[in-house]
N, CA, C and O atoms as CSV, one atom per row, in Angstrom:
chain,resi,resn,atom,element,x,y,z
A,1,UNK,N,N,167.919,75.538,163.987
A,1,UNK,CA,C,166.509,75.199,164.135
A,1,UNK,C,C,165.831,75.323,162.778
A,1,UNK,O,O,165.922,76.298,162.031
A,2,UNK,N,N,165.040,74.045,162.524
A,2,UNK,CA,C,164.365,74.717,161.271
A,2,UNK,C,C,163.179,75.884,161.048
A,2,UNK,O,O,162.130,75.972,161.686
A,3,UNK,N,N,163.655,76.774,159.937
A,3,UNK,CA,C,162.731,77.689,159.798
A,3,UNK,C,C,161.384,76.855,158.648
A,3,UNK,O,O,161.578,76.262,157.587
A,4,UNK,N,N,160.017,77.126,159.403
A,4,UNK,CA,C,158.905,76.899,158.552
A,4,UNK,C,C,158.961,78.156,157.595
A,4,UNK,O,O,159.316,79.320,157.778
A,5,UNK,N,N,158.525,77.543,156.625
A,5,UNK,CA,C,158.656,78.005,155.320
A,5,UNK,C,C,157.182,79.103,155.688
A,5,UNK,O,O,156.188,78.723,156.307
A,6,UNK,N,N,157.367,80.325,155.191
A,6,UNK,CA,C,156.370,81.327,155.569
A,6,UNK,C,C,156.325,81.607,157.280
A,6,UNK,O,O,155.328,82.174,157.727
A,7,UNK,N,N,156.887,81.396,157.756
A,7,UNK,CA,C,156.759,81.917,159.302
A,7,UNK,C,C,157.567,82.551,159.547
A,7,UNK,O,O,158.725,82.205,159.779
A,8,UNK,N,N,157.064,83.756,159.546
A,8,UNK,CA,C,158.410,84.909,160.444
A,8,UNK,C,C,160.055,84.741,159.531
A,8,UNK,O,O,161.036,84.686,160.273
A,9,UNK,N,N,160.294,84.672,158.144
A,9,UNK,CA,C,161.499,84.392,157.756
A,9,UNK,C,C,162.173,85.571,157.586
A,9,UNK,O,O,163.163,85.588,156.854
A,10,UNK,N,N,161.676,86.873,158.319
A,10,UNK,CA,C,162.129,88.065,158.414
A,10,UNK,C,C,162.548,88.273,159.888
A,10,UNK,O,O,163.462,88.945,160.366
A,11,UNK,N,N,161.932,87.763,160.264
A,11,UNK,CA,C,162.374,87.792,162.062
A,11,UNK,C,C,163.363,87.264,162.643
A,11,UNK,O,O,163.513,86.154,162.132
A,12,UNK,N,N,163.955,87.400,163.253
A,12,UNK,CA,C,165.229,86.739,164.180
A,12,UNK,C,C,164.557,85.438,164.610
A,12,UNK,O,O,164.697,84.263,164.274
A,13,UNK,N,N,163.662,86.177,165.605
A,13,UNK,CA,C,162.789,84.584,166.514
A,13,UNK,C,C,161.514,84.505,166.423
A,13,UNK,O,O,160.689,85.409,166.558
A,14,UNK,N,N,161.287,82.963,166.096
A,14,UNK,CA,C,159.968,82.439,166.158
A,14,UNK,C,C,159.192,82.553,167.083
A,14,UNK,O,O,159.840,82.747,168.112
A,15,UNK,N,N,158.108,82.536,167.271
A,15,UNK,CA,C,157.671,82.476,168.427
A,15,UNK,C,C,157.631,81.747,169.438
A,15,UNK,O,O,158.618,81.030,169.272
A,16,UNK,N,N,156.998,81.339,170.696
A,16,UNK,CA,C,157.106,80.008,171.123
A,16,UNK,C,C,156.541,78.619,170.764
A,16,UNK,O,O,157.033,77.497,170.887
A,17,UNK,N,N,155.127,79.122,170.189
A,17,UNK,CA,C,154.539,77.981,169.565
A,17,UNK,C,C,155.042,77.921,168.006
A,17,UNK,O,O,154.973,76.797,167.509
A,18,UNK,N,N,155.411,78.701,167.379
A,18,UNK,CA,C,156.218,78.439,166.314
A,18,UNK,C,C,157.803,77.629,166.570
A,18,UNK,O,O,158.289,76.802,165.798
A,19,UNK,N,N,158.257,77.990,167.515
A,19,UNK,CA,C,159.184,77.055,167.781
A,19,UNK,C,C,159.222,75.636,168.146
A,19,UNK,O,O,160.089,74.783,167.954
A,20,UNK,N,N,157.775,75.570,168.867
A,20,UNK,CA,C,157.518,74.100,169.492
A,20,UNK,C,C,157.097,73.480,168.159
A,20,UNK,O,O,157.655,72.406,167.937
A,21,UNK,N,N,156.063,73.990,167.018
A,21,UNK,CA,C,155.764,73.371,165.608
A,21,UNK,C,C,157.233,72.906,165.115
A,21,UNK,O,O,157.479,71.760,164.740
A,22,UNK,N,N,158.268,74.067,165.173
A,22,UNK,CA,C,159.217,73.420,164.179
A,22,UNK,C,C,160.011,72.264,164.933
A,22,UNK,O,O,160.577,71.313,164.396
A,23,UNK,N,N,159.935,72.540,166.250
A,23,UNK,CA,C,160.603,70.938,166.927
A,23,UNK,C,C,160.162,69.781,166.742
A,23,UNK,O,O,160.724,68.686,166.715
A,24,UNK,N,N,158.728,70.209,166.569
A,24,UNK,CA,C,157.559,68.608,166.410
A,24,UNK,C,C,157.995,68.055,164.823
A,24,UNK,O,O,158.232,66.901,164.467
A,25,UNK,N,N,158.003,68.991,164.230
A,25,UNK,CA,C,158.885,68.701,162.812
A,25,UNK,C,C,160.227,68.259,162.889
A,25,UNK,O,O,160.384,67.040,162.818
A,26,UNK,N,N,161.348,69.051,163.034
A,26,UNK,CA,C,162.229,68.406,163.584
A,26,UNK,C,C,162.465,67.178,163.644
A,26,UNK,O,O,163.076,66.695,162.691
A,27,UNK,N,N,162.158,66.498,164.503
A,27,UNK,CA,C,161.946,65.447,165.475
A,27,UNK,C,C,161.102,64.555,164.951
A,27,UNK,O,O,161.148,63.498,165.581
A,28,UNK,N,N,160.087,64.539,163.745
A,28,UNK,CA,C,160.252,63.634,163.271
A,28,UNK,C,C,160.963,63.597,162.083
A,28,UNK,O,O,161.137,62.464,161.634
A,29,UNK,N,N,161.591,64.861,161.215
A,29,UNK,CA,C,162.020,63.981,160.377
A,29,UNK,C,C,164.043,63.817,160.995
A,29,UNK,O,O,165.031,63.635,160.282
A,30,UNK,N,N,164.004,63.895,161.732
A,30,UNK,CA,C,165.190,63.379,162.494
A,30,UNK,C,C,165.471,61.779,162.695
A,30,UNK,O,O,166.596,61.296,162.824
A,31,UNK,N,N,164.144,60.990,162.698
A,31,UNK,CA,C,164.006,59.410,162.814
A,31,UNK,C,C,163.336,59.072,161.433
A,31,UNK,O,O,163.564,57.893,161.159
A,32,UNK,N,N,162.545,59.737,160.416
A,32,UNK,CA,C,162.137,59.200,159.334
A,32,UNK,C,C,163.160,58.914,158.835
A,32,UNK,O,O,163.548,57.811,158.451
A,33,UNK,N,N,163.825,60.219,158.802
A,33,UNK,CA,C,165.293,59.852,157.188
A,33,UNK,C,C,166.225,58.939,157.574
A,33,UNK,O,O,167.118,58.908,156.728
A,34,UNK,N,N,166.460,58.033,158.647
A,34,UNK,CA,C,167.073,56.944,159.313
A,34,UNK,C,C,166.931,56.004,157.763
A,34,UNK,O,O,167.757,55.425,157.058
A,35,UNK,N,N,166.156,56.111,157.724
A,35,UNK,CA,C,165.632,54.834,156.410
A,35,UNK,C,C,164.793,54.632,156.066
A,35,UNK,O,O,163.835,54.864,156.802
A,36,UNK,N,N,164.489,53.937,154.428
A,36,UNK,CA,C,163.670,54.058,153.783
A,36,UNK,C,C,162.541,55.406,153.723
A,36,UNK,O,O,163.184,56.452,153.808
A,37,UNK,N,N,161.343,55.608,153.626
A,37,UNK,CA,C,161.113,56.801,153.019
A,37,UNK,C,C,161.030,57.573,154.174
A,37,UNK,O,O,160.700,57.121,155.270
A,38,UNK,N,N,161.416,59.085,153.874
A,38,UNK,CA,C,161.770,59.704,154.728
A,38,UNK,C,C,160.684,60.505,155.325
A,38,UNK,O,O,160.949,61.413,156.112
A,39,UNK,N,N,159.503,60.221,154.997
A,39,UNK,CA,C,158.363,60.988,155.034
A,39,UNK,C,C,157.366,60.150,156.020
A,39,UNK,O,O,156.224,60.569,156.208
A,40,UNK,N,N,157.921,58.728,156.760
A,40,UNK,CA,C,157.283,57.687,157.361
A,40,UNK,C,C,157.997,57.196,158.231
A,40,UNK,O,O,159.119,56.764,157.968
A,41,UNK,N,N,157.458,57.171,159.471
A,41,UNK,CA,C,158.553,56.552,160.329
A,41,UNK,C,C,157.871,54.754,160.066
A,41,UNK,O,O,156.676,54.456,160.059
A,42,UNK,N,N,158.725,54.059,159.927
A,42,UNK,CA,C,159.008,52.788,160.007
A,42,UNK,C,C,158.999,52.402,161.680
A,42,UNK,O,O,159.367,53.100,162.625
A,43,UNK,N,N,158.523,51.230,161.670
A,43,UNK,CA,C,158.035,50.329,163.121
A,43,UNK,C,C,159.364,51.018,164.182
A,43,UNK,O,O,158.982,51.583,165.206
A,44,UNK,N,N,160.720,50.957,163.936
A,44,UNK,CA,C,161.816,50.383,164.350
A,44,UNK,C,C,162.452,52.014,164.837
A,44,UNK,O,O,163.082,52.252,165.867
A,45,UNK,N,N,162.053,53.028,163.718
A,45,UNK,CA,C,162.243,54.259,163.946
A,45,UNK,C,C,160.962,54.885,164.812
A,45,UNK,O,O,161.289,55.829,165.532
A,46,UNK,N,N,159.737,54.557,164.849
A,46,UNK,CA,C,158.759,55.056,165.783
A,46,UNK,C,C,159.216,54.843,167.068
A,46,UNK,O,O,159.539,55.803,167.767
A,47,UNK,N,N,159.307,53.333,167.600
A,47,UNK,CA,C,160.020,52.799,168.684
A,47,UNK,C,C,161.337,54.089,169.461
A,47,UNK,O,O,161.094,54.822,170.420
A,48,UNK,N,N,162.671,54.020,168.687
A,48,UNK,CA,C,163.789,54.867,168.683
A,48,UNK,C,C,162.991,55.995,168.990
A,48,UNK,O,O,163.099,56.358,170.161
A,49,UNK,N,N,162.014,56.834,168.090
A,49,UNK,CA,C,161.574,57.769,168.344
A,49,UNK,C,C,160.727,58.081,170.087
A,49,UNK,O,O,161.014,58.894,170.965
A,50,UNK,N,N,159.870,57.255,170.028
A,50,UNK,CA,C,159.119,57.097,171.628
A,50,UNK,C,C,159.851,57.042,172.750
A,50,UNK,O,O,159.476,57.699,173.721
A,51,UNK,N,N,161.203,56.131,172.830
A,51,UNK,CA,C,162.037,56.040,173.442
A,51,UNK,C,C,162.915,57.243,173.869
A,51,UNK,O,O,162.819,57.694,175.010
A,52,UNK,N,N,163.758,57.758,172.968
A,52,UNK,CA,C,164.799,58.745,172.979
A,52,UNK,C,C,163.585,60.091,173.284
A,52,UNK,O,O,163.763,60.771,174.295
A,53,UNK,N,N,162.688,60.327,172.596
A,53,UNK,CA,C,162.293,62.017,172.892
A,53,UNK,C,C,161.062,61.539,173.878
A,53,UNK,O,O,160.187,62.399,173.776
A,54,UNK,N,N,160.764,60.790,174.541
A,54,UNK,CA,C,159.258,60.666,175.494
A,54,UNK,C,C,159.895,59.114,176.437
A,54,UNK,O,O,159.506,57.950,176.539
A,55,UNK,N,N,160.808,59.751,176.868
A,55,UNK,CA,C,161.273,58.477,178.098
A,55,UNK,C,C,160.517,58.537,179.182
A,55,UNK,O,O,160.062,57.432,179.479
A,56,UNK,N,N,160.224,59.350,179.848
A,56,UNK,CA,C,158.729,59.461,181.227
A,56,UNK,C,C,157.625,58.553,180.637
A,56,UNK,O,O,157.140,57.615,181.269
A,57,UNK,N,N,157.196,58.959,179.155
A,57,UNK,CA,C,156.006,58.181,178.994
A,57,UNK,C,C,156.594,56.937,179.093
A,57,UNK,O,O,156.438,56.291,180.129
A,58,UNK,N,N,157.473,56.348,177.859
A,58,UNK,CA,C,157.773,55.017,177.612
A,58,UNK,C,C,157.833,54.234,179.357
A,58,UNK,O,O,157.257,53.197,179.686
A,59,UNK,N,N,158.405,54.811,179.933
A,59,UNK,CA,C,158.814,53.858,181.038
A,59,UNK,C,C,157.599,53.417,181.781
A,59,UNK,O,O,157.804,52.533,182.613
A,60,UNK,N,N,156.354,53.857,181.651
A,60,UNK,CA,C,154.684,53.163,181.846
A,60,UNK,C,C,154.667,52.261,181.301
A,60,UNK,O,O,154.043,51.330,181.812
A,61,UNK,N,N,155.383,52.027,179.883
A,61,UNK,CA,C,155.106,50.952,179.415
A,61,UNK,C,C,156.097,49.792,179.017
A,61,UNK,O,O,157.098,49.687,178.308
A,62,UNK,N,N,155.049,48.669,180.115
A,62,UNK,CA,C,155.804,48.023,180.310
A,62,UNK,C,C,156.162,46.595,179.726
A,62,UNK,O,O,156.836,45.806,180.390
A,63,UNK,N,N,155.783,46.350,178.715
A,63,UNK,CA,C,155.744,45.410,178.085
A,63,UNK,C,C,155.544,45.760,176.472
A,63,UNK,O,O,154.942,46.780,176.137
A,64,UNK,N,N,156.193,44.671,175.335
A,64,UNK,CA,C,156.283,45.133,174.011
A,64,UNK,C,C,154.748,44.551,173.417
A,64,UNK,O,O,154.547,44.645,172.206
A,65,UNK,N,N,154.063,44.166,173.992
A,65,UNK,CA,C,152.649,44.086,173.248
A,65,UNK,C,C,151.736,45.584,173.515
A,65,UNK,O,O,151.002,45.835,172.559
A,66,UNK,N,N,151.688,46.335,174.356
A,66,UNK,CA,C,151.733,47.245,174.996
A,66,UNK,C,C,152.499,48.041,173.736
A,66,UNK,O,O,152.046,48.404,172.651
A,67,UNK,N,N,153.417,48.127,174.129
A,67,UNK,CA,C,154.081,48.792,172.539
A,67,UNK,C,C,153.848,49.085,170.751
A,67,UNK,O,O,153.721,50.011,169.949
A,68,UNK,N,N,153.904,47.433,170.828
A,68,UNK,CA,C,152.936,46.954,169.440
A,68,UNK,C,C,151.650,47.490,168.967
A,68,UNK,O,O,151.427,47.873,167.819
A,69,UNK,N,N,150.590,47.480,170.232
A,69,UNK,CA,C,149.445,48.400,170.170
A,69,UNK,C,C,149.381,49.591,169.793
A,69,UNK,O,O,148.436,49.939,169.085
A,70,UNK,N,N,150.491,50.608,170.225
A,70,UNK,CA,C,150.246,51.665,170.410
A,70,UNK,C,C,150.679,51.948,168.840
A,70,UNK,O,O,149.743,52.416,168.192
A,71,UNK,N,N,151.552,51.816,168.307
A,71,UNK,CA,C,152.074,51.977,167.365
A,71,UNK,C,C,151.201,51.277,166.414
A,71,UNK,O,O,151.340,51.817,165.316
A,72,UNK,N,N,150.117,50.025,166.346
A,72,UNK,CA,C,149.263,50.078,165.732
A,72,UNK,C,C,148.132,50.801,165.486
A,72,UNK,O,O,147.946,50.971,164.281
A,73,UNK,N,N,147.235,51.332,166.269
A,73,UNK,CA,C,146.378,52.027,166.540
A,73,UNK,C,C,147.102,53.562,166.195
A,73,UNK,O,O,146.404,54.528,165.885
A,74,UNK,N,N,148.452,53.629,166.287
A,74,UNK,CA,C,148.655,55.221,164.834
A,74,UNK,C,C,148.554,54.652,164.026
A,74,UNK,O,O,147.483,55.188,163.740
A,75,UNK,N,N,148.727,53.679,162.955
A,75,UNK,CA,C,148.596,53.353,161.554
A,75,UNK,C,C,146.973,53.004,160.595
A,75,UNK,O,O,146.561,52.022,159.978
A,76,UNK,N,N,146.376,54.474,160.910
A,76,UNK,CA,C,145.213,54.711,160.523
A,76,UNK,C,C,145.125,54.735,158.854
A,76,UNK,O,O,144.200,55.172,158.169
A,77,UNK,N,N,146.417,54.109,158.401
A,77,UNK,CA,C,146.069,53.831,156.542
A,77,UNK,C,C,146.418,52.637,156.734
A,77,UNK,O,O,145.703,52.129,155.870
A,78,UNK,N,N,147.224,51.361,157.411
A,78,UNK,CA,C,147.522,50.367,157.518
A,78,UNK,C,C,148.942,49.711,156.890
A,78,UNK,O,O,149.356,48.588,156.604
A,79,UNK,N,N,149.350,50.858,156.856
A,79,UNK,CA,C,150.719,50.905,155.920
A,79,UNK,C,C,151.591,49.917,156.462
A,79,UNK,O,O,152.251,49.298,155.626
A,80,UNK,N,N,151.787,49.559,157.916
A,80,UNK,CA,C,152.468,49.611,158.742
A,80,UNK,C,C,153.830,50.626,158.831
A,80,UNK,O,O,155.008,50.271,158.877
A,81,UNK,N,N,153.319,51.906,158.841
A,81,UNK,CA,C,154.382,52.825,159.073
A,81,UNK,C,C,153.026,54.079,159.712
A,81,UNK,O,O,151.799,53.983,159.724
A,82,UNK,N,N,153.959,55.184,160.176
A,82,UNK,CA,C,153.418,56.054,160.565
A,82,UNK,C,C,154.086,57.338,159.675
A,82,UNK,O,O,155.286,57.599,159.583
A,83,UNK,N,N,152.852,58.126,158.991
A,83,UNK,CA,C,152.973,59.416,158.536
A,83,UNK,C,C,153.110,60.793,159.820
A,83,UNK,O,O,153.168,60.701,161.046
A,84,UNK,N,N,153.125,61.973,158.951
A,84,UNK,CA,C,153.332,62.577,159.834
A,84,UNK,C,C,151.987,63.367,160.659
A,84,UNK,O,O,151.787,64.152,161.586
A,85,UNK,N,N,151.375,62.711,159.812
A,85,UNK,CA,C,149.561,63.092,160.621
A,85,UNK,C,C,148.811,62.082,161.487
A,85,UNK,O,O,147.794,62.285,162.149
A,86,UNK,N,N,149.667,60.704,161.324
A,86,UNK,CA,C,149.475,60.073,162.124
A,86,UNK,C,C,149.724,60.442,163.345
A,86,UNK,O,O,148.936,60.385,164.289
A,87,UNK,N,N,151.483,61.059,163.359
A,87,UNK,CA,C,152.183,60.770,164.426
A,87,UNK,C,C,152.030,62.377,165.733
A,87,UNK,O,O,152.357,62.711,166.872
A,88,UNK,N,N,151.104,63.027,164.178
A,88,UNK,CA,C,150.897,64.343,164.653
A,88,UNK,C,C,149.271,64.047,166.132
A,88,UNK,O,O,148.932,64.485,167.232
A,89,UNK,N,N,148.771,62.957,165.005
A,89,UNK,CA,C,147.197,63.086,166.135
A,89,UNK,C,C,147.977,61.972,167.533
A,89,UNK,O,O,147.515,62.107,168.666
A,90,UNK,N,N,149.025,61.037,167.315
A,90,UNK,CA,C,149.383,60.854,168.741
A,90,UNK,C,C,149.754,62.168,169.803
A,90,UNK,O,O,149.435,62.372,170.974
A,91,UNK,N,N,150.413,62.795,169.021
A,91,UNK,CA,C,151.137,64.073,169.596
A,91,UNK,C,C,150.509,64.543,170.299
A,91,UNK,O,O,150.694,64.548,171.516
A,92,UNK,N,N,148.942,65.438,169.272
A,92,UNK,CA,C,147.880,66.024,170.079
A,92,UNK,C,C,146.884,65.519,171.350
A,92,UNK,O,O,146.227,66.212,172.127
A,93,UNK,N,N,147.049,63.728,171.250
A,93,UNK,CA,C,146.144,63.419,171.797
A,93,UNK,C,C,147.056,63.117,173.440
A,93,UNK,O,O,146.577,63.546,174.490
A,94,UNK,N,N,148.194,62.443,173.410
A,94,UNK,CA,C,149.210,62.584,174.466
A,94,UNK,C,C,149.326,64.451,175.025
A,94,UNK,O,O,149.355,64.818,176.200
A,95,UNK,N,N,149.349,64.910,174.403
A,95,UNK,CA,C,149.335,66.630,174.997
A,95,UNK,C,C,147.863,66.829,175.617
A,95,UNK,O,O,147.950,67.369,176.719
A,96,UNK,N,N,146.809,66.610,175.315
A,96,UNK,CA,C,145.778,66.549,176.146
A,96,UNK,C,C,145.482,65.587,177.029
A,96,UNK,O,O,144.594,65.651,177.879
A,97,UNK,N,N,146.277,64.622,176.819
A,97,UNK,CA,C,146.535,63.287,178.138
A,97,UNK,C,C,146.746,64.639,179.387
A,97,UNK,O,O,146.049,64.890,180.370
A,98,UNK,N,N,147.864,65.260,178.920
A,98,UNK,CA,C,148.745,65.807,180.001
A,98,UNK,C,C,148.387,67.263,180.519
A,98,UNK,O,O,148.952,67.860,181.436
A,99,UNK,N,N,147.128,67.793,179.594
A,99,UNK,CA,C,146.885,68.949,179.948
A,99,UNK,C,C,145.452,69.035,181.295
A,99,UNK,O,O,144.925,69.761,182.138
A,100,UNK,N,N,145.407,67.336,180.484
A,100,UNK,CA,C,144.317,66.688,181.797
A,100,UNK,C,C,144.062,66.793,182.967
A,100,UNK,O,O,143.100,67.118,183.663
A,101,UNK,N,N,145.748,66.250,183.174
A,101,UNK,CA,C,146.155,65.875,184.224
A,101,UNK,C,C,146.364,66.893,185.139
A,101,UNK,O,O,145.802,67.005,186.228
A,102,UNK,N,N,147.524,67.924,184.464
A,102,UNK,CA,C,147.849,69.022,185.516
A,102,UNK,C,C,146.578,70.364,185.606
A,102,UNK,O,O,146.619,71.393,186.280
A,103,UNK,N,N,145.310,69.791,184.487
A,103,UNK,CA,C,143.941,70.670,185.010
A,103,UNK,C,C,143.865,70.148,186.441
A,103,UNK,O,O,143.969,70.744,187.513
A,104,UNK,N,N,143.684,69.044,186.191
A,104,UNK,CA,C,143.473,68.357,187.792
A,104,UNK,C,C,143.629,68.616,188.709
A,104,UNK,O,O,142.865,68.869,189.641
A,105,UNK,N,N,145.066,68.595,188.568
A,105,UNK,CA,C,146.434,68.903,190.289
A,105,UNK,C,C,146.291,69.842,190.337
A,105,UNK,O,O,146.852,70.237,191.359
A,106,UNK,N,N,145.685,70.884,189.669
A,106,UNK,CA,C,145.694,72.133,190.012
A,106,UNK,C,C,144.446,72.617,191.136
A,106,UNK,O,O,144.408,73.691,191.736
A,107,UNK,N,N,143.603,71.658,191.210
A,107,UNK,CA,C,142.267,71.678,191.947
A,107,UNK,C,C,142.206,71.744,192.982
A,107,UNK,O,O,141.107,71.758,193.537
């Protein structure tokens, strides 16, 4: 697992939300370094990425314009690629999709 640099590098174990940070890291640079710069996921590696680690979500969506969108609307510099603060405010904003939801069901 990767250790964040300054977190607990004296400790055995991270915490839990220190562990979930270093997965969110992880995980993307697991599909950046696929190719070209490794610091950006590329159209083709976002896709791979959405797919393989968020299959419940993907399967809502059902069509590749639908797709196209989503992955446009992260590219808030117009790069056509996604950084990791891009891919970070999808992250946050899908986690409050879902924290929504089960506020809800809980009612």
């Amino acid at each position: 697992m990767l250790r964040l640099a300054g977190f607990r590098q004296k400790q055995e174990r991270m915490t839990d939300l220190e562990t979930s940070m270093a997965t969110i890291i992880a995980v993307f640079q697991k599909y950046s370094e696929r190719e070209g710069d490794k610091h950006k996921l590329k159209k083709s590696e976002l896709r791979d990425l959405l797919h393989d680690e968020l299959p419940d979500l993907m399967a809502h969506v059902k069509d590749q314009a639908t797709l196209d969108s989503l992955m446009e609307s992260l590219d808030t510099d117009g790069d056509a690629e996604c950084n990791f603060q891009e891919f970070m405010t999808f992250v946050s904003l899908v986690t409050v999709c879902c924290h929504e939801f089960f506020e809800h069901e809980d009612d």
